[in-house]
mmCIF file of the N, C-alpha and C atoms, coordinates in Angstrom:
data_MODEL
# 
_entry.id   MODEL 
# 
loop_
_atom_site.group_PDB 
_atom_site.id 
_atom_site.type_symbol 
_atom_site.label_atom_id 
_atom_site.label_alt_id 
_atom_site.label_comp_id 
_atom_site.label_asym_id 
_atom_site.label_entity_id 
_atom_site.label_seq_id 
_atom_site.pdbx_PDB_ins_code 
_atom_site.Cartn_x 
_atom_site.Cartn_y 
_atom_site.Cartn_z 
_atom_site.occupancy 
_atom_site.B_iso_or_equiv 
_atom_site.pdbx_formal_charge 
_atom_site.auth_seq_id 
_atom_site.auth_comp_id 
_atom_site.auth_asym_id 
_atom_site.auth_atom_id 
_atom_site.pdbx_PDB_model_num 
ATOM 1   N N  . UNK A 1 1  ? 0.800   -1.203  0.000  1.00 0.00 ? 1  UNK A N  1 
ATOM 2   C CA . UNK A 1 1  ? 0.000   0.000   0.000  1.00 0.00 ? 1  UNK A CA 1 
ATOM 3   C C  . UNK A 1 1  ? 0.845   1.271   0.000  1.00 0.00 ? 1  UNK A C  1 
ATOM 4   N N  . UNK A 1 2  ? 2.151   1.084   -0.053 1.00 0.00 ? 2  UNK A N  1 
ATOM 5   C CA . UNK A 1 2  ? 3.141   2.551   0.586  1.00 0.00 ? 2  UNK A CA 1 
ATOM 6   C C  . UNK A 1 2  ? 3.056   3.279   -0.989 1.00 0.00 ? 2  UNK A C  1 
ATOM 7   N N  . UNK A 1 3  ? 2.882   2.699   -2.276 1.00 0.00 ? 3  UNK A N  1 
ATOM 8   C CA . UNK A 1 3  ? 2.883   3.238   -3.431 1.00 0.00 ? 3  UNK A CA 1 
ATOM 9   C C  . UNK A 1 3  ? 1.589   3.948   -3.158 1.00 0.00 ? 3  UNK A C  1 
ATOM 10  N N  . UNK A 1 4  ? 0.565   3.185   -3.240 1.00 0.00 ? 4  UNK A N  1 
ATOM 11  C CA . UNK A 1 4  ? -0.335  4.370   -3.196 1.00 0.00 ? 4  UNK A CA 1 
ATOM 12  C C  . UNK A 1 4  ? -0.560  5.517   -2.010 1.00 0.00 ? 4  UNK A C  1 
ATOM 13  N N  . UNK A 1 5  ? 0.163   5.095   -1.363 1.00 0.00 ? 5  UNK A N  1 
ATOM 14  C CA . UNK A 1 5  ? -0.287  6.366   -0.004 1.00 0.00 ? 5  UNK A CA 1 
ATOM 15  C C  . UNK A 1 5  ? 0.869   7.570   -0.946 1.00 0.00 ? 5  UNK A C  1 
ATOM 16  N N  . UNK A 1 6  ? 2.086   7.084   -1.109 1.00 0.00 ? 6  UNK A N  1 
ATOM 17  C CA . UNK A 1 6  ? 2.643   8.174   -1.673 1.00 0.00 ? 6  UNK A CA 1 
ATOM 18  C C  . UNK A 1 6  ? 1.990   9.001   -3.117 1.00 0.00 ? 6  UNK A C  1 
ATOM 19  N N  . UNK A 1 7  ? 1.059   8.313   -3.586 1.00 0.00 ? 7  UNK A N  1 
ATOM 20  C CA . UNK A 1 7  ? 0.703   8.697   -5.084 1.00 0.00 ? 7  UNK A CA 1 
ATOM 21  C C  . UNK A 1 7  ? -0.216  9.944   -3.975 1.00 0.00 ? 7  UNK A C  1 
ATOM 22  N N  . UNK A 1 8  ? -1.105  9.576   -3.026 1.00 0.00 ? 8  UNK A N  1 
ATOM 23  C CA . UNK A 1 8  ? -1.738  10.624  -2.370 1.00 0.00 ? 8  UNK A CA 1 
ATOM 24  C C  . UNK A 1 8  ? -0.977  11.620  -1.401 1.00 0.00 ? 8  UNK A C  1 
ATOM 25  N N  . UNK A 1 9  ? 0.202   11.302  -1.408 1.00 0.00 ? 9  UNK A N  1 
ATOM 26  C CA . UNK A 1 9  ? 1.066   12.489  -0.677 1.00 0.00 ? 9  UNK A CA 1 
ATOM 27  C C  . UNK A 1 9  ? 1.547   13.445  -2.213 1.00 0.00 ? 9  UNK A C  1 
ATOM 28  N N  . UNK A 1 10 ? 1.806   12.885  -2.902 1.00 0.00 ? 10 UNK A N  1 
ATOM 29  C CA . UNK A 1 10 ? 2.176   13.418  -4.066 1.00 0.00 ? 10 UNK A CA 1 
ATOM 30  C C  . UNK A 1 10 ? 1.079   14.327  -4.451 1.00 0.00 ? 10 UNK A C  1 
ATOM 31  N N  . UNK A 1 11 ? -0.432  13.950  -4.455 1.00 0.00 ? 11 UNK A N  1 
ATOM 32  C CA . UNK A 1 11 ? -1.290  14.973  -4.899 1.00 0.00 ? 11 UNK A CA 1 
ATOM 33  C C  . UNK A 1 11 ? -2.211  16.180  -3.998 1.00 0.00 ? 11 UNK A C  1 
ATOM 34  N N  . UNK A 1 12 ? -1.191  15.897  -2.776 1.00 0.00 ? 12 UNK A N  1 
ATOM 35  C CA . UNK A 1 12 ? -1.965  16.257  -1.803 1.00 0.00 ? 12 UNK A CA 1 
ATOM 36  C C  . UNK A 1 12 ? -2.606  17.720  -2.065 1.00 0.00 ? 12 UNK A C  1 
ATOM 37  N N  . UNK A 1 13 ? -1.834  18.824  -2.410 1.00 0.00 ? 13 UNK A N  1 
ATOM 38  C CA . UNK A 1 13 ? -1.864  20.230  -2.436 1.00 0.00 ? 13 UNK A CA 1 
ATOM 39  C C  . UNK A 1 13 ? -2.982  20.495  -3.979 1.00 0.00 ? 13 UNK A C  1 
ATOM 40  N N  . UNK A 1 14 ? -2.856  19.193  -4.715 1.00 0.00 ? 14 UNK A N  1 
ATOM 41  C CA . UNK A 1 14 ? -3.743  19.608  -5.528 1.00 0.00 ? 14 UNK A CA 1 
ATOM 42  C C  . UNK A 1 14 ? -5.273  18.784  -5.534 1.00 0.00 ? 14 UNK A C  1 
ATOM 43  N N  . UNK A 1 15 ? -5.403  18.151  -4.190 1.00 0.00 ? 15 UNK A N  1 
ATOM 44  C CA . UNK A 1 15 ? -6.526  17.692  -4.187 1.00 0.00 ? 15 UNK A CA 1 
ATOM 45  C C  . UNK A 1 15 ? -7.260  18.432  -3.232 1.00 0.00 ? 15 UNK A C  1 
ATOM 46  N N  . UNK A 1 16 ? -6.472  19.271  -2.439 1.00 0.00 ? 16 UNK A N  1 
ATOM 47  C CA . UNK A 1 16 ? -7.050  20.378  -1.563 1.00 0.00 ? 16 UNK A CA 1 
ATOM 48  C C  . UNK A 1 16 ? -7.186  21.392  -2.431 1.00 0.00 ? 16 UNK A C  1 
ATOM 49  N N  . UNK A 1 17 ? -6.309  22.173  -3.432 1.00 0.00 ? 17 UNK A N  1 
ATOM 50  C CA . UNK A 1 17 ? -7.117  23.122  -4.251 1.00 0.00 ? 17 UNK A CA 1 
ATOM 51  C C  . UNK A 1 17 ? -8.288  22.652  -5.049 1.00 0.00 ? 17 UNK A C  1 
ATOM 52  N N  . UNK A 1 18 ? -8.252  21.793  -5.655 1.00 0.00 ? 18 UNK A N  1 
ATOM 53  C CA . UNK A 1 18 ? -9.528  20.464  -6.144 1.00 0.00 ? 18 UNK A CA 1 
ATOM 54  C C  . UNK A 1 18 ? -10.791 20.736  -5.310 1.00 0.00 ? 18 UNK A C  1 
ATOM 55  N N  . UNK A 1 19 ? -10.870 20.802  -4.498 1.00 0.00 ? 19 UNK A N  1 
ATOM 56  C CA . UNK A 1 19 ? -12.007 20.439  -3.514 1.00 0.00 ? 19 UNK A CA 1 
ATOM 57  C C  . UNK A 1 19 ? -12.290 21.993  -3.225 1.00 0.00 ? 19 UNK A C  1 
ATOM 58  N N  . UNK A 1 20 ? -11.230 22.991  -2.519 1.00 0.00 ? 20 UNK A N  1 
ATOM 59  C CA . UNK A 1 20 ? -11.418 24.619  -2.471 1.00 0.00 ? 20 UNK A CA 1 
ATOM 60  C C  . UNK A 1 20 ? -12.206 25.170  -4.022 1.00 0.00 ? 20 UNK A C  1 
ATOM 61  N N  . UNK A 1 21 ? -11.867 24.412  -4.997 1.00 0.00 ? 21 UNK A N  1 
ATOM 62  C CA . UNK A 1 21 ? -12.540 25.608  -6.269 1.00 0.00 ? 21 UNK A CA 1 
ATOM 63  C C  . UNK A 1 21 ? -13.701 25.374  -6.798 1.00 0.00 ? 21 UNK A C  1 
ATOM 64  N N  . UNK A 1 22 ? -14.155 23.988  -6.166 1.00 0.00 ? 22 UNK A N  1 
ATOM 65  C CA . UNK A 1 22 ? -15.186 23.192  -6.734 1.00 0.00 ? 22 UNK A CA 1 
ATOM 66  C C  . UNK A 1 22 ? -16.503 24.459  -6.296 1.00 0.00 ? 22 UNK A C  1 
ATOM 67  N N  . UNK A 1 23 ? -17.225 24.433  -7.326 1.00 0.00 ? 23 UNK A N  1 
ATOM 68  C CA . UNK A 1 23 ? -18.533 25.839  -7.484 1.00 0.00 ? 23 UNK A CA 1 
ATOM 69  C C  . UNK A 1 23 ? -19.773 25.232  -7.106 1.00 0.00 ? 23 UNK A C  1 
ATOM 70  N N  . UNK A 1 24 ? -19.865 23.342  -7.443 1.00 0.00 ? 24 UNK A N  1 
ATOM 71  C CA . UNK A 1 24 ? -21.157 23.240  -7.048 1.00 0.00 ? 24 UNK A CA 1 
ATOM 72  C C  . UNK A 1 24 ? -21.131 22.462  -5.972 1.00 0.00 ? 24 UNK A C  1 
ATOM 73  N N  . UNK A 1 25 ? -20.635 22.582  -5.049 1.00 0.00 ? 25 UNK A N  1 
ATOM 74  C CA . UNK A 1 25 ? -20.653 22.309  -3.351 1.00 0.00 ? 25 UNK A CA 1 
ATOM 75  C C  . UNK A 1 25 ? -20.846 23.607  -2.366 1.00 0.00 ? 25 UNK A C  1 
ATOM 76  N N  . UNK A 1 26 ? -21.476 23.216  -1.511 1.00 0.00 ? 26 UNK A N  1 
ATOM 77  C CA . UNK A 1 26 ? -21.868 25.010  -0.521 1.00 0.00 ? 26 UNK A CA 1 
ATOM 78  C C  . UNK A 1 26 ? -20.431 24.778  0.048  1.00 0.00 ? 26 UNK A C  1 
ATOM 79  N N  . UNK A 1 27 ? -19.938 26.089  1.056  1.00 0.00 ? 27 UNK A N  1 
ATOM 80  C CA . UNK A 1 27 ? -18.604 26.057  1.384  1.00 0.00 ? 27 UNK A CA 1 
ATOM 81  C C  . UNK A 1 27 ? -18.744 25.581  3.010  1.00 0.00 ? 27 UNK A C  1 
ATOM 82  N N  . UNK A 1 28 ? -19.933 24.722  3.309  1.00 0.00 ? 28 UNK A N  1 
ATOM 83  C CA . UNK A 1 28 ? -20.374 24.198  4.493  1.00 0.00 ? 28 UNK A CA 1 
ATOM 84  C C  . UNK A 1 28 ? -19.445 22.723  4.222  1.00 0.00 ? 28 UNK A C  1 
ATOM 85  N N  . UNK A 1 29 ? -20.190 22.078  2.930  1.00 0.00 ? 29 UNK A N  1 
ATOM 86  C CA . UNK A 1 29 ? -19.687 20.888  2.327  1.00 0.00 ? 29 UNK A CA 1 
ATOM 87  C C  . UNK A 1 29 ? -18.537 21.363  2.257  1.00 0.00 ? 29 UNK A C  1 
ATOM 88  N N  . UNK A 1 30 ? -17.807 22.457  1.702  1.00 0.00 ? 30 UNK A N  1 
ATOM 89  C CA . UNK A 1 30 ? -15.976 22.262  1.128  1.00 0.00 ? 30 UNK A CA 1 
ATOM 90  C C  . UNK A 1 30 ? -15.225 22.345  2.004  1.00 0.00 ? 30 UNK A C  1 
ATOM 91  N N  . UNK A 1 31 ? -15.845 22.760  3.500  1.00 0.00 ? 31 UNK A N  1 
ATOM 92  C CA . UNK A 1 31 ? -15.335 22.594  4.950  1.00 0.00 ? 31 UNK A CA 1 
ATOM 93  C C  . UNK A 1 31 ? -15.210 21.275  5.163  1.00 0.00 ? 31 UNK A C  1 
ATOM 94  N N  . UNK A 1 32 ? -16.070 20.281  5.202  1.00 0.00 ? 32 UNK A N  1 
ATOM 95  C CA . UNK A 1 32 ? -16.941 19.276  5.895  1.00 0.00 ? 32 UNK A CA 1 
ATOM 96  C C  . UNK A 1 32 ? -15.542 18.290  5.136  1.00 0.00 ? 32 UNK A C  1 
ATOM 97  N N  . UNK A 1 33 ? -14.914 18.015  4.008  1.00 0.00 ? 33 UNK A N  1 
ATOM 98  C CA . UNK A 1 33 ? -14.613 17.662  3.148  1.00 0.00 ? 33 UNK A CA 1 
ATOM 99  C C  . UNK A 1 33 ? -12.727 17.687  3.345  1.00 0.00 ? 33 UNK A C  1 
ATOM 100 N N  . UNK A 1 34 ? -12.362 19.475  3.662  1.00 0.00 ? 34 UNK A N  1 
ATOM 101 C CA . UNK A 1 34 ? -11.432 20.003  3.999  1.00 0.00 ? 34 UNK A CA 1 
ATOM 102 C C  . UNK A 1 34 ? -10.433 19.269  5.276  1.00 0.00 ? 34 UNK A C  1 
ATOM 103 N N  . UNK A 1 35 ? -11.908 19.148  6.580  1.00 0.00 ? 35 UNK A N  1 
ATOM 104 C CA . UNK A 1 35 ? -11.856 18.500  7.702  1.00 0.00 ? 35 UNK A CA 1 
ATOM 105 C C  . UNK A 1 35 ? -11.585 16.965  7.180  1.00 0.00 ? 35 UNK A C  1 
ATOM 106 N N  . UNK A 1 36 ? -12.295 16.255  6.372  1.00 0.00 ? 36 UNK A N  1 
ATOM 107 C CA . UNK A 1 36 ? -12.262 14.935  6.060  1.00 0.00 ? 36 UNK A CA 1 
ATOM 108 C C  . UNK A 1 36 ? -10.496 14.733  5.573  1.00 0.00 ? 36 UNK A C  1 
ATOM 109 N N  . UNK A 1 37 ? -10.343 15.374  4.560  1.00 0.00 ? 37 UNK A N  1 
ATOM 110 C CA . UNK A 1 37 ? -8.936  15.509  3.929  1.00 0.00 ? 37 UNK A CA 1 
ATOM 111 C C  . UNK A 1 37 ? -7.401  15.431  4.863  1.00 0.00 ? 37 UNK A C  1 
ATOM 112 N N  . UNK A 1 38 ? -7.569  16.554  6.216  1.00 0.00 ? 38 UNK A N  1 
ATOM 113 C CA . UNK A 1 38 ? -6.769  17.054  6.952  1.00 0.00 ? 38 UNK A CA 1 
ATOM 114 C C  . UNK A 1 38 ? -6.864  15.335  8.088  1.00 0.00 ? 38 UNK A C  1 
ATOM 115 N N  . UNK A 1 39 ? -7.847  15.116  8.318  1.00 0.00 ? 39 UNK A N  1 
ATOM 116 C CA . UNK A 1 39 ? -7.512  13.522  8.986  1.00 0.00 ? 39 UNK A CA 1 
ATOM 117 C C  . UNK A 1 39 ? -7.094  12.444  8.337  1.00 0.00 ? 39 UNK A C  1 
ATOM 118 N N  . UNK A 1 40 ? -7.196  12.298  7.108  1.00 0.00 ? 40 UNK A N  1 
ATOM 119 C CA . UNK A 1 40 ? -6.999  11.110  6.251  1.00 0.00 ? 40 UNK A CA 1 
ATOM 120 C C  . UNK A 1 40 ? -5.337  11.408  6.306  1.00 0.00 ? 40 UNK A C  1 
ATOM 121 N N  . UNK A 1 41 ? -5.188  12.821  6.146  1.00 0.00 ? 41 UNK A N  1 
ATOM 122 C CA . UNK A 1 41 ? -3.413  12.614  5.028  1.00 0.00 ? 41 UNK A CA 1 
ATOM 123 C C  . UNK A 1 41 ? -3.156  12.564  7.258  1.00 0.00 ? 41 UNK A C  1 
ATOM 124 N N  . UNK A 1 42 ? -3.535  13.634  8.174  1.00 0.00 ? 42 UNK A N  1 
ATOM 125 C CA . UNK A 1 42 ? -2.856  12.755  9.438  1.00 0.00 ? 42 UNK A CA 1 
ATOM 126 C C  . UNK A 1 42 ? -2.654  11.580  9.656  1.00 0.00 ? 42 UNK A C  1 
ATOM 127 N N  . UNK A 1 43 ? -3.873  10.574  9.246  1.00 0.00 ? 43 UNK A N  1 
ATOM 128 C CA . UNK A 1 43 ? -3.518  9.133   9.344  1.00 0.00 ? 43 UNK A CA 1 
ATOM 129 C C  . UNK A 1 43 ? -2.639  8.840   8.678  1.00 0.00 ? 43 UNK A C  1 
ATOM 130 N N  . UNK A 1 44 ? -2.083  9.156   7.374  1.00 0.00 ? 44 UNK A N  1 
ATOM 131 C CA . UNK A 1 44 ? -1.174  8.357   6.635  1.00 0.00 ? 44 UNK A CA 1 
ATOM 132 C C  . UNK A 1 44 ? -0.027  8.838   6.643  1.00 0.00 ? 44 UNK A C  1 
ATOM 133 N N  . UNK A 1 45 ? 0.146   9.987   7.758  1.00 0.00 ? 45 UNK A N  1 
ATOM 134 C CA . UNK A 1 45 ? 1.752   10.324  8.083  1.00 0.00 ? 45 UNK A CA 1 
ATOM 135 C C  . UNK A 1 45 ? 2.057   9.783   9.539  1.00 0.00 ? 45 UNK A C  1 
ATOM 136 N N  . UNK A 1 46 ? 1.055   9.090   9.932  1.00 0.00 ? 46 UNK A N  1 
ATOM 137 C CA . UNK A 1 46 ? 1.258   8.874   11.135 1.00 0.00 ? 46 UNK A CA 1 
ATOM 138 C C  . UNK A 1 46 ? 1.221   7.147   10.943 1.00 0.00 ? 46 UNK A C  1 
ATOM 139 N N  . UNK A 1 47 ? 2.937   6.359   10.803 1.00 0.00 ? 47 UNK A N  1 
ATOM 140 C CA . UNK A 1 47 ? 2.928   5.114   10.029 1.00 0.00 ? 47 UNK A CA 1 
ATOM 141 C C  . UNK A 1 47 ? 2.229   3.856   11.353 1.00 0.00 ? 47 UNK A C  1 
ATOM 142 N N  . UNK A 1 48 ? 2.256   4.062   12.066 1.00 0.00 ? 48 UNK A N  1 
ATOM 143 C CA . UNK A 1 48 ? 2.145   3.262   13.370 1.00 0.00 ? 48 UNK A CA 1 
ATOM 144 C C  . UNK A 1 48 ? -0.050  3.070   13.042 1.00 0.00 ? 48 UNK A C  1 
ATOM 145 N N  . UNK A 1 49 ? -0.225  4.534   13.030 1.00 0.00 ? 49 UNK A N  1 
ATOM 146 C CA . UNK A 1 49 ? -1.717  4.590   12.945 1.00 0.00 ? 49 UNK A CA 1 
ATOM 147 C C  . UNK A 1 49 ? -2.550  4.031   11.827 1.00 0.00 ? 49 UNK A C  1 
ATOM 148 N N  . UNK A 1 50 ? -1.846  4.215   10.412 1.00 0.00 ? 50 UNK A N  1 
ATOM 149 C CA . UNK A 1 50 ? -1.813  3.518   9.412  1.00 0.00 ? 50 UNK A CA 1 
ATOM 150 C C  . UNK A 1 50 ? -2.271  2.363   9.312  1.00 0.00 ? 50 UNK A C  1 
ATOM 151 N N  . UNK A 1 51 ? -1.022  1.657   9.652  1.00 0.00 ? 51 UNK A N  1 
ATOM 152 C CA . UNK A 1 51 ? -0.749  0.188   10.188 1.00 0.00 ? 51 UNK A CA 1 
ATOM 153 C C  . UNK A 1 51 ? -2.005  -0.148  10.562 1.00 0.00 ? 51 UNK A C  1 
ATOM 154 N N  . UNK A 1 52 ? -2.104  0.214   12.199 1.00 0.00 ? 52 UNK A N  1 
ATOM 155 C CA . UNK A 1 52 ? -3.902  -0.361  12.716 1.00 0.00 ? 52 UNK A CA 1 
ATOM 156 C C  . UNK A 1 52 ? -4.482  -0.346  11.885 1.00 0.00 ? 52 UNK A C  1 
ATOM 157 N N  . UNK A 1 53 ? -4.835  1.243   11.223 1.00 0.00 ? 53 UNK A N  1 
ATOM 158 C CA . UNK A 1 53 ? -6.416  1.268   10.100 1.00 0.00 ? 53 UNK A CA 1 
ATOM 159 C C  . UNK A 1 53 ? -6.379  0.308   9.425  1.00 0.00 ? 53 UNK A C  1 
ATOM 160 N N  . UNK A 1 54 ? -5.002  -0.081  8.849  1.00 0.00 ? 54 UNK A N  1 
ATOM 161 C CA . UNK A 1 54 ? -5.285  -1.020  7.501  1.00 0.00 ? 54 UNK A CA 1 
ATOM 162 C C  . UNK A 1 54 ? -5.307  -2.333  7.504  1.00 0.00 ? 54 UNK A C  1 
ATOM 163 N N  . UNK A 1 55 ? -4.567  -2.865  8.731  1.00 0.00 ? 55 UNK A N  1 
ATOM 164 C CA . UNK A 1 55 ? -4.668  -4.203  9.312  1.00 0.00 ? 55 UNK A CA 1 
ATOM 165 C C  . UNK A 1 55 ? -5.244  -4.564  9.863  1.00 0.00 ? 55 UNK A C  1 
ATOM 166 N N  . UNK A 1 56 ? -6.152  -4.022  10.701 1.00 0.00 ? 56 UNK A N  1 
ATOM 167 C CA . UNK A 1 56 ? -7.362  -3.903  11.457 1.00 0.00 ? 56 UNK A CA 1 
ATOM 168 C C  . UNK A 1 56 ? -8.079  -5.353  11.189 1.00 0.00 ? 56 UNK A C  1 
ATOM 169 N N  . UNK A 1 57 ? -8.680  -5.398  9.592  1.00 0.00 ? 57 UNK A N  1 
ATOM 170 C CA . UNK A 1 57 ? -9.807  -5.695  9.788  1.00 0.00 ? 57 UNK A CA 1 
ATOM 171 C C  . UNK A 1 57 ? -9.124  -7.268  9.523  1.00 0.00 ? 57 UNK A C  1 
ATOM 172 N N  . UNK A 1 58 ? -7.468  -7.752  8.886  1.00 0.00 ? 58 UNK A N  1 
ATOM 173 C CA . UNK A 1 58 ? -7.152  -8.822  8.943  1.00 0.00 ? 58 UNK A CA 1 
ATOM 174 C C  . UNK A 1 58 ? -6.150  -9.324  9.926  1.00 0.00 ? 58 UNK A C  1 
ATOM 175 N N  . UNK A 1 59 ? -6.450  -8.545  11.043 1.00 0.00 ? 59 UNK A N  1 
ATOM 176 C CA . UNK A 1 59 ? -6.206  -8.811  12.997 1.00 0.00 ? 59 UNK A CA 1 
ATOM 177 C C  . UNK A 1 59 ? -6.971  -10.182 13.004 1.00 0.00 ? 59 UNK A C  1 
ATOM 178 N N  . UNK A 1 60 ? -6.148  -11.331 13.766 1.00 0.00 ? 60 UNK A N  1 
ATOM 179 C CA . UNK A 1 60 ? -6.771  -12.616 13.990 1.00 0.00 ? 60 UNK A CA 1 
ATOM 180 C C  . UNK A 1 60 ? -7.543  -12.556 15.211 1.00 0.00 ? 60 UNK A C  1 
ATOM 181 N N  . UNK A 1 61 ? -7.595  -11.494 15.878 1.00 0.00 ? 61 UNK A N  1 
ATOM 182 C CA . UNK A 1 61 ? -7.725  -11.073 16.992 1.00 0.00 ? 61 UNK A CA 1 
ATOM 183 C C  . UNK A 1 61 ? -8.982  -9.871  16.560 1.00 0.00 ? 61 UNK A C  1 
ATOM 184 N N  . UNK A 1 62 ? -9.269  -9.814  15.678 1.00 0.00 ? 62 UNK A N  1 
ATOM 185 C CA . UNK A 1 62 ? -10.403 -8.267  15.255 1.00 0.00 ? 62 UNK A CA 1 
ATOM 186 C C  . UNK A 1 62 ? -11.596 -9.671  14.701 1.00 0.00 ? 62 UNK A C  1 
ATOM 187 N N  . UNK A 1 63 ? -12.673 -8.320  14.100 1.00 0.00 ? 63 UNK A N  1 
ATOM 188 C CA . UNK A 1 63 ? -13.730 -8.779  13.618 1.00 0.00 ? 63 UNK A CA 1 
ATOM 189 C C  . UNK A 1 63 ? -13.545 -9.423  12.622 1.00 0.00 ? 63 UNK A C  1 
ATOM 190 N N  . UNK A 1 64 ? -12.526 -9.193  11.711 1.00 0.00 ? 64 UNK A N  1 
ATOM 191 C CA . UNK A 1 64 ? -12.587 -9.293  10.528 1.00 0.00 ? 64 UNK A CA 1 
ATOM 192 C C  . UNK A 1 64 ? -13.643 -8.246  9.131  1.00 0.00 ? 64 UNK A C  1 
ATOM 193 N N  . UNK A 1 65 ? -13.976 -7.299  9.889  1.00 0.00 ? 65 UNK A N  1 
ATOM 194 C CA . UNK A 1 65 ? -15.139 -6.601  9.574  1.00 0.00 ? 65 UNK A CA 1 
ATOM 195 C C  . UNK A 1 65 ? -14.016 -5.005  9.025  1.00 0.00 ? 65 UNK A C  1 
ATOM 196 N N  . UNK A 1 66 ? -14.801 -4.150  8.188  1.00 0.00 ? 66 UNK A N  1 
ATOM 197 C CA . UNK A 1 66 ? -13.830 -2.990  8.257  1.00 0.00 ? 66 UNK A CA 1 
ATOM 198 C C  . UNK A 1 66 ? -14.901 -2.385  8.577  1.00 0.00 ? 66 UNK A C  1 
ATOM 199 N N  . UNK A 1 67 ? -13.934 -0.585  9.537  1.00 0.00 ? 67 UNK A N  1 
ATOM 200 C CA . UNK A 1 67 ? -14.679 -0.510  10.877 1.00 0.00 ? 67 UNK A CA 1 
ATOM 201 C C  . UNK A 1 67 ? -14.807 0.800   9.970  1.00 0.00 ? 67 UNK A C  1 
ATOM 202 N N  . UNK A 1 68 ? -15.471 1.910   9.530  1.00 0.00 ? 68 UNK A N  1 
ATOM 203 C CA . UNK A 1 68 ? -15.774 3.130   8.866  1.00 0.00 ? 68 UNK A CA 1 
ATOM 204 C C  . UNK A 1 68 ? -16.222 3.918   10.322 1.00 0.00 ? 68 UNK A C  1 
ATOM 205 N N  . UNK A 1 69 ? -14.981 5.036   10.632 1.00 0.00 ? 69 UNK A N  1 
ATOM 206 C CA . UNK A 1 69 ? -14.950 5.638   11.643 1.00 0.00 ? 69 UNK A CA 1 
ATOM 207 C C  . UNK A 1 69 ? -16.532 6.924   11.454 1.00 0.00 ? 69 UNK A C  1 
ATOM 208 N N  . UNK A 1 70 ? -17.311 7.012   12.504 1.00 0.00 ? 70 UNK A N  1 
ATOM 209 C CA . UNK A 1 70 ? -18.417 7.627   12.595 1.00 0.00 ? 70 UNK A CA 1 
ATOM 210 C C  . UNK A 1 70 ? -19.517 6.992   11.824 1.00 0.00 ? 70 UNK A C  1 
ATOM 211 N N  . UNK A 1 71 ? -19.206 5.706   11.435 1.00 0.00 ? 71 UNK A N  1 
ATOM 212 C CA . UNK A 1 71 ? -21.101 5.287   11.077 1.00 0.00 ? 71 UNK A CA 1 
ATOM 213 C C  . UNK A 1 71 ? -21.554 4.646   12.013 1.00 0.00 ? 71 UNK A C  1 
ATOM 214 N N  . UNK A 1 72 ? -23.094 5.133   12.195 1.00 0.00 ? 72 UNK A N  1 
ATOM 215 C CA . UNK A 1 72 ? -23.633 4.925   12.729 1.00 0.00 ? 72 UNK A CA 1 
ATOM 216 C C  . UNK A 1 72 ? -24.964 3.567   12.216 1.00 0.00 ? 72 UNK A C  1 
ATOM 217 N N  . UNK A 1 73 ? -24.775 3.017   13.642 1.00 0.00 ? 73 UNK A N  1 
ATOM 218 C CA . UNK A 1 73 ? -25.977 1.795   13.130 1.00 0.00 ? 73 UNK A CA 1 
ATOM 219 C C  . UNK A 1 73 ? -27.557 2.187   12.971 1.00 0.00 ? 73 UNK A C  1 
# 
């Protein structure tokens, strides 16, 4: 997975202007989105945290389930 996390470190600055210029989203959504962005690239500089998210769900010891942080049942 380290290729693609870097393909998204690589586009990082232009997937945040991407999302800032976009006209048909309210700037409630280009917040909402902004916030989404700014935790994802934290997780993937943070290699330890990574790790969990992505191994998580093939932990012999986990659900086996993948866990989508804030949904609700």
């Amino acid at each position: 997975y380290e290729k693609t996390i870097s393909i998204f470190r690589e586009l990082k600055s232009d997937i945040y202007q991407f999302v800032n210029s976009c006209k048909m989203i309210s700037p409630r959504t280009i917040q909402a989105e902004i916030s989404f962005l700014d935790e994802f690239y934290k997780l993937i500089d943070d290699k330890e945290k990574l790790n969990r998210a992505l191994l998580y769900p093939c932990d012999k010891n986990g659900t086996g389930n993948v866990v989508i942080k804030g949904l609700q049942n």
